[in-house]
C-alpha positions as CSV (number, residue, x, y, z in Angstrom):
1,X,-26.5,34.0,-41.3
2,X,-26.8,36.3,-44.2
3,X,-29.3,35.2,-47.2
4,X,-27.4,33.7,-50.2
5,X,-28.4,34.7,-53.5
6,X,-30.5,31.3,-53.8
7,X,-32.5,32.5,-50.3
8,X,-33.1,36.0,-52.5
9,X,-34.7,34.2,-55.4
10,X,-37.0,31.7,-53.5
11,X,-38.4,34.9,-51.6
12,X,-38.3,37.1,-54.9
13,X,-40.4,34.1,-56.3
14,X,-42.7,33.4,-53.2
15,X,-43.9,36.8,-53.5
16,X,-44.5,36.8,-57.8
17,X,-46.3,33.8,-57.0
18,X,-48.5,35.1,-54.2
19,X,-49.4,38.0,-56.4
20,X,-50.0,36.0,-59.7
21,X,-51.5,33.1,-58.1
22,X,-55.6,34.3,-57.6
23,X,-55.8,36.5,-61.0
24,X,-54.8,33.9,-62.6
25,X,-57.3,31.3,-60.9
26,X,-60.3,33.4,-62.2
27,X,-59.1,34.1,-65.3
28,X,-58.6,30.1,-65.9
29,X,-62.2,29.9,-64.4
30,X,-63.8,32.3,-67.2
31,X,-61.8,30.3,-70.2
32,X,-64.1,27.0,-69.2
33,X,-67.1,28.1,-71.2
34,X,-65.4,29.0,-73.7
35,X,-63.3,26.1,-74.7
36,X,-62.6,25.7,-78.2
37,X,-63.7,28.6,-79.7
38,X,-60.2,30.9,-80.6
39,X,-62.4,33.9,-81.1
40,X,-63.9,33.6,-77.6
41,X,-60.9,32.9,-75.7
42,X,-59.2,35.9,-77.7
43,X,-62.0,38.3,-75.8
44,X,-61.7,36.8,-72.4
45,X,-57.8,37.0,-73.0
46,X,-57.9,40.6,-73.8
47,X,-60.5,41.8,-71.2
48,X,-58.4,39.9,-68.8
49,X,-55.0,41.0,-69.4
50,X,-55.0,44.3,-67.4
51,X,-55.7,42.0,-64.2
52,X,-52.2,40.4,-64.4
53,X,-49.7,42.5,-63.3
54,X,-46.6,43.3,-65.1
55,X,-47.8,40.5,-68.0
56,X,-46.3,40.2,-71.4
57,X,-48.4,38.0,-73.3
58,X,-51.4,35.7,-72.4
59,X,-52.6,32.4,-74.3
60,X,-53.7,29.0,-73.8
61,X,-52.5,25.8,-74.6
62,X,-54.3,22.2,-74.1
63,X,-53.0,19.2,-72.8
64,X,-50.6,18.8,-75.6
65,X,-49.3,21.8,-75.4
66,X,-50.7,23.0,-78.1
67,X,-51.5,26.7,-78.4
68,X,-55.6,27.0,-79.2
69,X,-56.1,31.4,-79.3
70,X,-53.8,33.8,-79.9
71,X,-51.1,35.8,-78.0
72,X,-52.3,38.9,-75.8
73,X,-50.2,41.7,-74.9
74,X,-50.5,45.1,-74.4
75,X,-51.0,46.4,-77.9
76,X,-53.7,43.8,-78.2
77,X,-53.8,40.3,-80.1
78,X,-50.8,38.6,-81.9
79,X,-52.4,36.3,-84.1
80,X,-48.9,34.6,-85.3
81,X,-48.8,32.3,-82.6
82,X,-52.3,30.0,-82.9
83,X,-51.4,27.0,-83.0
84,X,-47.7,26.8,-81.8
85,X,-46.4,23.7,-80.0
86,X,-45.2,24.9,-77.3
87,X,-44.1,21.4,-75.8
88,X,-40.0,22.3,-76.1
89,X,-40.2,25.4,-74.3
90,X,-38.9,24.9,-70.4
91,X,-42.0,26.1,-68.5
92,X,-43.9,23.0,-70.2
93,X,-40.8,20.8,-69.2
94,X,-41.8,21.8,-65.4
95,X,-44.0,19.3,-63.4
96,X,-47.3,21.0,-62.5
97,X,-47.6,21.1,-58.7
98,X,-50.9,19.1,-57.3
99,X,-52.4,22.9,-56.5
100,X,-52.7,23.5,-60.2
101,X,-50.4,27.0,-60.5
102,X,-46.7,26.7,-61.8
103,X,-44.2,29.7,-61.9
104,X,-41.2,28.3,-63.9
105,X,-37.6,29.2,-63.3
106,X,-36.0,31.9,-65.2
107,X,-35.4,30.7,-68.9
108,X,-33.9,32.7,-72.3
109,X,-37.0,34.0,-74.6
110,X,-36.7,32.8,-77.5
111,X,-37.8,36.1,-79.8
112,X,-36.8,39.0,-77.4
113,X,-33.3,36.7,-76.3
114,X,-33.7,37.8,-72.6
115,X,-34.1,36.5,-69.5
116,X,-38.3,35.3,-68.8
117,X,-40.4,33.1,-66.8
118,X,-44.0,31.6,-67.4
119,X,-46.6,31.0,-65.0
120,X,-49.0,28.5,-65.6
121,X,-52.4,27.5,-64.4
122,X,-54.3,24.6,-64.8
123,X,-57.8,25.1,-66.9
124,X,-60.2,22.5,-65.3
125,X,-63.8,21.2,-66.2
126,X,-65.6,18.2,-64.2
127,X,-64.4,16.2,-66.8
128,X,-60.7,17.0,-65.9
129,X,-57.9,19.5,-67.4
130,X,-58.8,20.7,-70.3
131,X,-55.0,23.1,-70.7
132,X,-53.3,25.3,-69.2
133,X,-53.3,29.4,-69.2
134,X,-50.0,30.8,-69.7
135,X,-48.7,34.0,-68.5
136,X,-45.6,35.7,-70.2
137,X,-42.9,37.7,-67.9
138,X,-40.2,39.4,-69.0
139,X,-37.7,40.3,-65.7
140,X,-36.9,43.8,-66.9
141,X,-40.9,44.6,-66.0
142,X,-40.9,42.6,-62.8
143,X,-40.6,44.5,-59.5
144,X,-37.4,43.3,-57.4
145,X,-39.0,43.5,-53.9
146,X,-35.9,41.1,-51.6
147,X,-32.7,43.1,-50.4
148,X,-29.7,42.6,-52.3
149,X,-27.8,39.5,-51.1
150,X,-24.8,39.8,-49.7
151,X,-21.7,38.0,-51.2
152,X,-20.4,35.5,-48.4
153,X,-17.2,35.1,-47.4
154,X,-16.7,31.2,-47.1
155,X,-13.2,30.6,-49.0
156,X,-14.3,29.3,-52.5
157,X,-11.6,27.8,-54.9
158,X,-12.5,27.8,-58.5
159,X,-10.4,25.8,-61.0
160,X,-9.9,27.2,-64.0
161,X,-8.5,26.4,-67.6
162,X,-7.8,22.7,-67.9
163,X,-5.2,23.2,-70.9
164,X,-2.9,25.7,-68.4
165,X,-3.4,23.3,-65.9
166,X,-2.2,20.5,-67.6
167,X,1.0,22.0,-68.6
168,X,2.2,23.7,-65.0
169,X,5.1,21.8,-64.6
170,X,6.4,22.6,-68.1
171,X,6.7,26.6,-67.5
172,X,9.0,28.6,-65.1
173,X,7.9,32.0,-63.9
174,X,9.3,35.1,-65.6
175,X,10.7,37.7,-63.9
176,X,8.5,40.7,-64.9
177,X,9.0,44.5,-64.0
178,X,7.0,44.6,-61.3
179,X,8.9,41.9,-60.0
180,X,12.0,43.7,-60.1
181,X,10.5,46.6,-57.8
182,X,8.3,44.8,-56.2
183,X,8.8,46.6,-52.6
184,X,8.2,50.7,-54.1
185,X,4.9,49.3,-56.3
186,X,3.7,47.5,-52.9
187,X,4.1,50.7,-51.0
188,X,2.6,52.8,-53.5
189,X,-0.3,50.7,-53.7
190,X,-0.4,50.6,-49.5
191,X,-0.6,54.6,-49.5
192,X,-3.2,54.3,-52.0
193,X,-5.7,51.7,-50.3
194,X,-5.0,53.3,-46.2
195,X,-4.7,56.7,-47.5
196,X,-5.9,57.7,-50.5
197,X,-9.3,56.8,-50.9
198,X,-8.7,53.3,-52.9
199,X,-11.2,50.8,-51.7
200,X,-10.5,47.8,-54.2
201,X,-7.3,46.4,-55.9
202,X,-6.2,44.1,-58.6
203,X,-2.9,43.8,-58.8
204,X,-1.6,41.6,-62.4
205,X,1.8,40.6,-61.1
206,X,3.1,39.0,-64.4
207,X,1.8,41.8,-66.4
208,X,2.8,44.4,-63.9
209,X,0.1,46.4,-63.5
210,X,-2.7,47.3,-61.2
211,X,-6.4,48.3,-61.5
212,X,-8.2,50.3,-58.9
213,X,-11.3,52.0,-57.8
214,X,-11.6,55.1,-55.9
215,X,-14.5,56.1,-53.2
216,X,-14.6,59.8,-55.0
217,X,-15.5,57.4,-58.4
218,X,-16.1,54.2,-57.8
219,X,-18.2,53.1,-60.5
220,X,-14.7,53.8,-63.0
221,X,-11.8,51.7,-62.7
222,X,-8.1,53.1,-63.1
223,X,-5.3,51.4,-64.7
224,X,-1.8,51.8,-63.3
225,X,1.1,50.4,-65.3
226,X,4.4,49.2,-64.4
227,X,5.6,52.9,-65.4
228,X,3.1,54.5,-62.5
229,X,3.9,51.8,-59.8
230,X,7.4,53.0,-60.1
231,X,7.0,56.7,-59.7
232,X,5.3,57.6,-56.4
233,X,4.5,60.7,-57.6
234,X,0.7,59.4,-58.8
235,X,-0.2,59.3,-54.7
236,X,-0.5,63.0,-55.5
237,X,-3.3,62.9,-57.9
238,X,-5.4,61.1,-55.3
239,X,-6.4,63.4,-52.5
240,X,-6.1,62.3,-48.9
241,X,-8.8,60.3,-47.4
242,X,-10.4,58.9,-44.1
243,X,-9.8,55.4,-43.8
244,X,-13.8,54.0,-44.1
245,X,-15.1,53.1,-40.8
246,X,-17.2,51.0,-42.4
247,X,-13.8,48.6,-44.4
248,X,-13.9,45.2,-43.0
249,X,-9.6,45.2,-43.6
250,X,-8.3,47.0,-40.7
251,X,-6.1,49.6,-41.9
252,X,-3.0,48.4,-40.2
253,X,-3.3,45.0,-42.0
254,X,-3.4,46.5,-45.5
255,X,0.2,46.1,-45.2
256,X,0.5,42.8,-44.5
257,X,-2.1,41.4,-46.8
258,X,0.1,43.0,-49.6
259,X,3.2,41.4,-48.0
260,X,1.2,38.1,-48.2
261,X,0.7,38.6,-52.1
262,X,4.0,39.1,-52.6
263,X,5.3,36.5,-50.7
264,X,3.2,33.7,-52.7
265,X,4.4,35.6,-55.8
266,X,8.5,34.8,-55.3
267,X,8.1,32.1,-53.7
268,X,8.1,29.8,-56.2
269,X,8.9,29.4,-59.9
270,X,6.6,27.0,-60.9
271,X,3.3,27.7,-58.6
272,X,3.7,31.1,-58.4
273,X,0.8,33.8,-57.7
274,X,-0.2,35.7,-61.0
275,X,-2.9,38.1,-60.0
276,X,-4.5,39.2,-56.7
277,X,-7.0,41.2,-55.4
278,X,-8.6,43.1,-52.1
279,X,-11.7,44.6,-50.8
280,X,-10.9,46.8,-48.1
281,X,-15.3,47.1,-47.2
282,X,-16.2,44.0,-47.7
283,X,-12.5,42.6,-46.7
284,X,-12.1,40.0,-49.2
285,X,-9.0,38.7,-51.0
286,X,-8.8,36.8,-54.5
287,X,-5.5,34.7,-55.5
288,X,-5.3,33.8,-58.7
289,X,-2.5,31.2,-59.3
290,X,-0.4,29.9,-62.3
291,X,-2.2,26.6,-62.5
292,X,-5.0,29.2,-63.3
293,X,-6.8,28.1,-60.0
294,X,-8.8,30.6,-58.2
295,X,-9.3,31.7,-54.3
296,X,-11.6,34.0,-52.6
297,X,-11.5,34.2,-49.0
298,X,-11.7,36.5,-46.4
299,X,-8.1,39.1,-45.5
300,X,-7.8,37.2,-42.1
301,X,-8.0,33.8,-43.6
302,X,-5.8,35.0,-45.8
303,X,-3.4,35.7,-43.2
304,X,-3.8,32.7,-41.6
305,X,-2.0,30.6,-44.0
306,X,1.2,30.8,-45.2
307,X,2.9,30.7,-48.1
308,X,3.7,27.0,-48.4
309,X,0.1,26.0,-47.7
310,X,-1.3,28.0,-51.0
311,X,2.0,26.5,-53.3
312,X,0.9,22.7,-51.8
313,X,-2.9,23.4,-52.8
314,X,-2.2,24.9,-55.6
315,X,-0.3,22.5,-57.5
């Protein structure tokens, strides 16, 4: 089973931790004798802040999450922040873990407005806890050291906008151009994706055009209106291309996946499919309905059903 995105950021975070965990310890460790005194903590801050890796800003805050020195960074100390309650902010919302060393989740900063996290470590005496050291990160510095997840292809419905839902059975499907040639946009799109080096799709059926992304350029999209999916003279702008032995479509079933959309499109007027989409590598396939509901699924699941079981869940 392929790691989900939520695997990816419990080992991204395992590893953060394991590398924050012990500098931290003895940095906590040399703020005991030092308690109290802003000017001291300052010095042990700044002497201490090249041993954190990929830090923003260091302080400490007692038990009341009260900030007692001043901010550390890289250009040195940032007095405006002595003193700030801190007690709002998410990382001090966190419980602290019996071990004494919290990294937070991911929260929005609030001066910089981009995604952070804090890691905090308890500051002990034999007395008991005197604060807490806190470690700034921002995740534009932080190395990204787990593999890219990989989307999964469980069907996923997604309902969308509760006002066009609502109001379903009060509007009738428009015939729109692409409607009315339907069959020659189908096959010009068919050439494109098995010949032409298109490997993604998204075909707007009610505004009768389709978007598309080439192997040659795939980080540009292309925009084909109803004029283009008429004329299949544009499969000449796109030079021939193997079919990717890699596509997880088979190319013979390019064809029917498209017959599928357009099947769900005209097959009703009141539940009708108003924008679709394909993968041919990673052979996934997104219906978007007029209820405004949302389906991503894999090609062969696709093909599975037919078209009365999409109009029944649908509406």
């Amino acid at each position: 089973m392929e790691p989900s995105w939520k695997d990816s950021i419990y080992r991204q975070r395992e590893e953060l931790a394991g590398m924050l965990r012990e500098p931290l310890a003895q940095l906590a460790k040399q703020c005991v004798p030092v308690w109290g005194d802003r000017d001291r903590l300052n010095a042990v801050l700044l002497e201490g802040f090249p041993s954190i890796p990929y830090c923003t800003y260091l302080y400490v805050v007692g038990t009341d999450a009260v900030q007692i020195c001043d901010n550390v960074g890289t250009a040195g100390l940032m007095p405006g922040h002595y003193q700030r309650n801190r007690a709002e902010r998410p990382y001090m919302q966190e419980a602290m873990p019996a071990w004494g060393f919290l990294l937070s989740d991911a929260y929005i900063s609030l001066d910089a407005q981009r995604p952070s996290l804090t890691a905090l470590q308890v500051i002990a005496a034999d007395a008991g806890t005197l604060g807490y050291l806190g470690a700034d990160f921002d995740l534009r510095r932080l190395p990204v050291t787990s593999a890219l997840y990989q989307e999964p292809g469980d069907w996923r419905q997604v309902k969308g906008d509760p006002a066009i839902r609502s109001t379903l059975f009060q509007q009738t499907r428009i015939e729109s151009p692409m409607d009315r040639n339907m069959q020659k946009a189908l096959s010009i799109l068919e050439e494109l994706l098995t010949v032409r080096g298109i490997f993604q799709c998204q075909i707007h059926f009610s505004s009768s055009q389709a978007i598309i992304w080439t192997i040659d350029d795939p980080l540009r999209y292309r925009i084909l209106d109803q004029e283009v999916l008429k004329d299949p003279n544009i499969c000449l702008v796109y030079p021939p291309r193997p079919y990717p032995a890699d596509a997880a479509i088979p190319r013979t079933d390019i064809a029917r996946v498209l017959d599928g959309m357009r099947a769900l499109r005209l097959v009703d007027t009141t539940i009708y499919l108003r924008t679709a989409s394909l993968n041919i590598i990673n052979g996934m396939v997104s219906l978007t309905f007029s209820c405004d509901g949302s389906h991503y699924m894999r090609y062969d699941e696709f093909l599975a059903k037919g078209a009365a079981f999409w109009t029944g869940i649908s509406a």
